[in-house]
C-alpha positions in Angstrom: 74.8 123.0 66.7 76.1 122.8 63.1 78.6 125.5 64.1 79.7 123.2 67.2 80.4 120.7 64.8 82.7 122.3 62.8 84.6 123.8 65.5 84.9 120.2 67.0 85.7 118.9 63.3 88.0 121.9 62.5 89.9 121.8 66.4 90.6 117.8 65.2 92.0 118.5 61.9 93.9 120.9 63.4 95.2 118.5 66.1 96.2 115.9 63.1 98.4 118.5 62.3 100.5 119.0 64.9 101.0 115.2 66.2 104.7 114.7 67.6 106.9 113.0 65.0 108.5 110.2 66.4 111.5 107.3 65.1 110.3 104.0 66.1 112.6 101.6 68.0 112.6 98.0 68.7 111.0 98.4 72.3 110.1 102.5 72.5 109.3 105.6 69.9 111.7 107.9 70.2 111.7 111.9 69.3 112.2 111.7 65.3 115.6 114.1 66.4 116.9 110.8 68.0 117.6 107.3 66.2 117.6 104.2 67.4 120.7 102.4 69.7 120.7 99.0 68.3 119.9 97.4 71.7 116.3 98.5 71.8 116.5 102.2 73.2 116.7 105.4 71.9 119.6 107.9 71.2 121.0 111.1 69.7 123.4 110.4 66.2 127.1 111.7 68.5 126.3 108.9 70.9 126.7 106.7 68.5 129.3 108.4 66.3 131.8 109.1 69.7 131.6 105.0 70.4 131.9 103.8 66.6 134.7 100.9 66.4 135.7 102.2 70.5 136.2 99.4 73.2 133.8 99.2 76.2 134.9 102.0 78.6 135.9 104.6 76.5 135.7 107.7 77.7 133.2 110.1 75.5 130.9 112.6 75.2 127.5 113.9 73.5 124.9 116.8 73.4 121.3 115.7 74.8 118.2 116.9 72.4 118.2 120.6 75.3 122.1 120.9 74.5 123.6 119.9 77.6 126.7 118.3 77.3 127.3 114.4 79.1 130.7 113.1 79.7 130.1 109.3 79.6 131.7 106.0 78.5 131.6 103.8 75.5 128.8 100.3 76.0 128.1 98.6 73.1 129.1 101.1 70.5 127.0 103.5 72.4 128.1 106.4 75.0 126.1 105.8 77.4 126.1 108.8 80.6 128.2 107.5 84.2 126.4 110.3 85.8 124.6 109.5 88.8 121.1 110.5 89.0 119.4 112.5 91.7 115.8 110.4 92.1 116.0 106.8 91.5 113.2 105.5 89.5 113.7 102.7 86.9 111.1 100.8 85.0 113.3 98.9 83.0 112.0 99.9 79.6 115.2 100.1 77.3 117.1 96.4 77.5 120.0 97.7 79.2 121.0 98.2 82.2 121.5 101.9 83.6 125.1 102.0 83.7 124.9 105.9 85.5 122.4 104.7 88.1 123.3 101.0 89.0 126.7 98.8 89.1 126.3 94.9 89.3 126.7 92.7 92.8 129.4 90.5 90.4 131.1 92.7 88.0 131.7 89.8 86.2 128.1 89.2 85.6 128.0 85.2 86.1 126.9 82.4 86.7 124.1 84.3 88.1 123.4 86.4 85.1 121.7 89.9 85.1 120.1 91.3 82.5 117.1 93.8 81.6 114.6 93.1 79.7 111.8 95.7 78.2 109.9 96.2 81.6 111.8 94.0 84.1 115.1 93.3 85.3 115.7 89.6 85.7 118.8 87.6 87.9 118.8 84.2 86.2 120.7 81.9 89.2 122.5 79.3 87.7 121.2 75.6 88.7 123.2 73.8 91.6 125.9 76.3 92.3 126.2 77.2 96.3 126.6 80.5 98.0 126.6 82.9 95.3 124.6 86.4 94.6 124.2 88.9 91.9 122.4 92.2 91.3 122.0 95.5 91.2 123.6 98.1 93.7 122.6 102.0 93.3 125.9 103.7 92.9 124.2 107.1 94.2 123.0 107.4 97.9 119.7 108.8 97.9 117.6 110.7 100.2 114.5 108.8 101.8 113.7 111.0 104.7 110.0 110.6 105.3 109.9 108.5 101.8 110.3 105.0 100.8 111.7 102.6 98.6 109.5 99.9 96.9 109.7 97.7 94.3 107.6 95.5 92.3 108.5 91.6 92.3 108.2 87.7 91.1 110.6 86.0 93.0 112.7 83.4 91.7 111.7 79.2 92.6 110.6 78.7 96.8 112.4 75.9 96.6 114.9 75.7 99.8 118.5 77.7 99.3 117.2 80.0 96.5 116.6 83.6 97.5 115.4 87.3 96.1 116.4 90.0 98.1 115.2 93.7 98.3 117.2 96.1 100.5 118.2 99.4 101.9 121.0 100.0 103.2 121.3 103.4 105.8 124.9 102.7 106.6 127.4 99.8 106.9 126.3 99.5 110.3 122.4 99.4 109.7 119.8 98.1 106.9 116.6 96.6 106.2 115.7 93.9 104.0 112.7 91.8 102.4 113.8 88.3 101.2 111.7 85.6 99.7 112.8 82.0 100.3 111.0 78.7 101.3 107.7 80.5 100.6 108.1 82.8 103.3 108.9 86.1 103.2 111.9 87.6 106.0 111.7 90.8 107.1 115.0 91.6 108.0 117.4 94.5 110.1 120.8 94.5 110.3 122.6 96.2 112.8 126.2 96.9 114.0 128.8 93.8 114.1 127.0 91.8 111.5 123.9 91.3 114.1 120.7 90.0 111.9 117.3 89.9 113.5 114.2 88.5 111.4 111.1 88.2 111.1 109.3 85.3 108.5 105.9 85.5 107.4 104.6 83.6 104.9 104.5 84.6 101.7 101.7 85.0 99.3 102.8 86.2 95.5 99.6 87.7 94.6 99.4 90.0 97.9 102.7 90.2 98.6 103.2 91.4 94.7 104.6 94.8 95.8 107.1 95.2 98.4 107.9 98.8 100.4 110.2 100.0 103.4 108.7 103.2 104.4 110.2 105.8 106.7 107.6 106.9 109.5 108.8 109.8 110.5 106.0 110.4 113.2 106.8 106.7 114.8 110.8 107.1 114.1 110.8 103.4 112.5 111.2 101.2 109.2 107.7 99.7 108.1 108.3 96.9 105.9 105.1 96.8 103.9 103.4 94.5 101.0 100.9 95.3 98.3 98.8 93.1 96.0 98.8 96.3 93.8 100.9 99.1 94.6 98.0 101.3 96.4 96.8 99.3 99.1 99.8 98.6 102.1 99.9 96.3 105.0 102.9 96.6 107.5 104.5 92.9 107.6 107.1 94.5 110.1 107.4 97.9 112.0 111.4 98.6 113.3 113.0 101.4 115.4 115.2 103.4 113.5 118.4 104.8 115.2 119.7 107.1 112.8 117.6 109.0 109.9 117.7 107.4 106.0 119.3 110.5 104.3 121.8 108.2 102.2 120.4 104.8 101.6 121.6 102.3 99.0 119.2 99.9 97.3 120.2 96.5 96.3 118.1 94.4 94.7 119.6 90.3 94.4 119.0 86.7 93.6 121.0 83.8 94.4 121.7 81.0 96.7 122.6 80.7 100.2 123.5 76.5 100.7 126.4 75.0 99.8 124.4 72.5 96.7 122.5 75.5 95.2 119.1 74.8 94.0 118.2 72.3 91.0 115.9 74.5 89.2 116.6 78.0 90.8 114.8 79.8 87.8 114.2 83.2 87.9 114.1 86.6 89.9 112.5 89.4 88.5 112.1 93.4 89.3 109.7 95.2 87.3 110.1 98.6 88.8 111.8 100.0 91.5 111.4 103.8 93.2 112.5 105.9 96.1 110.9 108.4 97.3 111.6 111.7 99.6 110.8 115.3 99.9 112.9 116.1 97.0 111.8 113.2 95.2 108.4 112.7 95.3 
């Protein structure tokens, strides 16, 4: 028993040894190789050095911590990567928006603002202005054959003309969509010649927390699901599929669809969003 002991004592000591150096940032510990980026993230000392005293845009480049080499562009004094990732997954973690994975709905990023914050994205809709959206858009097309895509979110107010929208997109000519508004939720598809058909149910925050579109590739059809918790899925709406979701794009918007807008519009937020497929599990 004494011998136990000092194995267990001497494997900890050991341990204490080795623990993983680490810089810490405003909102994440980074390796100790990498500094910190000034907006809350972590990177490596070129990114910054390429982008110091450089205009937005810039073209540049820098060495990741396994040496390969990223062509990117200059944000914030920072070169930031324009390369398109192969799985989408984003938690929203570093208080900027992934410039290689996402562009914005308004390029000019107002009124309806979008910004991220450490753990969410949020689409703050400006009070009484009509008929006007912003968001993200995935600039990648991404496999969901036999996957999903689901997201986690707090819509913005119920109030009537304010909306948050969820939704992939298999072509110009089809999509599906889950949109809160007037404290119901629409379970939307669009089809060819700008054809909408949907479905309202109404909505419940706490178990509709979690939203999902799931291929069934048994059924051939769209489920438009809802989860108080990200495990447990009802189907709110099951929809033939005409052509398989090899290249989907995800949106994710807020805004307002009456000419008045809404008084007190708040706030829409996306706390994690995530497709999956075969390759991208």
């Amino acid at each position: 028993m004494r011998k136990l002991t000092a194995a267990i004592v001497a494997t900890f000591g050991l341990a204490s040894c080795f623990q993983a150096q680490i810089t810490q940032c405003e909102d994440v510990n980074c390796p100790q190789e990498m500094i910190c980026d000034g907006v809350g993230g972590c990177a490596v000392p070129e990114q910054l050095s390429q982008c110091d005293g450089q205009s937005d845009g810039t073209a540049c480049g820098y060495s990741t911590l396994l040496n390969v080499r990223i062509d990117g562009a200059c944000e914030t004094g920072v070169c930031r990567s324009r390369e398109i990732p192969a799985c989408l997954f984003d938690q929203f973690l570093d208080s900027r928006v992934d410039a290689g994975m996402w562009e914005l709905w308004l390029p000019a990023n107002e009124p309806v603002v979008v910004s991220e914050e450490p753990g969410r994205l949020s689409i703050q809709i400006a009070p009484n202005v009509g008929r006007i959206y912003n968001g993200l858009q995935s600039r990648g097309r991404y496999d969901m054959l036999g996957g999903n895509a689901s997201v986690d979110v707090v819509p913005a107010n119920q109030e009537v003309g304010v909306e948050t929208s969820f939704a992939v997109e298999i072509d110009s000519a089809l999509g599906f969509e889950m949109s809160a508004y007037a404290n119901r939720l629409h379970l939307i598809v669009h089809s060819s010649g700008g054809v909408t058909n949907s479905i309202p149910v109404e909505f419940d925050p706490v178990a509709m927390r979690w939203w999902r579109i799931r291929h069934d590739t048994a059924a051939g059809t769209m489920e438009m699901e809802t989860s108080p918790d990200n495990n447990t899925w009802t189907s709110r709406r099951s929809a033939a599929l005409a052509r398989p979701p090899t290249a989907v794009i995800i949106t994710l918007l807020g805004g307002t669809y009456v000419d008045r807008g809404g008084s007190n519009p708040g706030v829409a937020y996306f706390h994690r969003v995530k497709v999956t497929s075969g390759a991208c599990p």
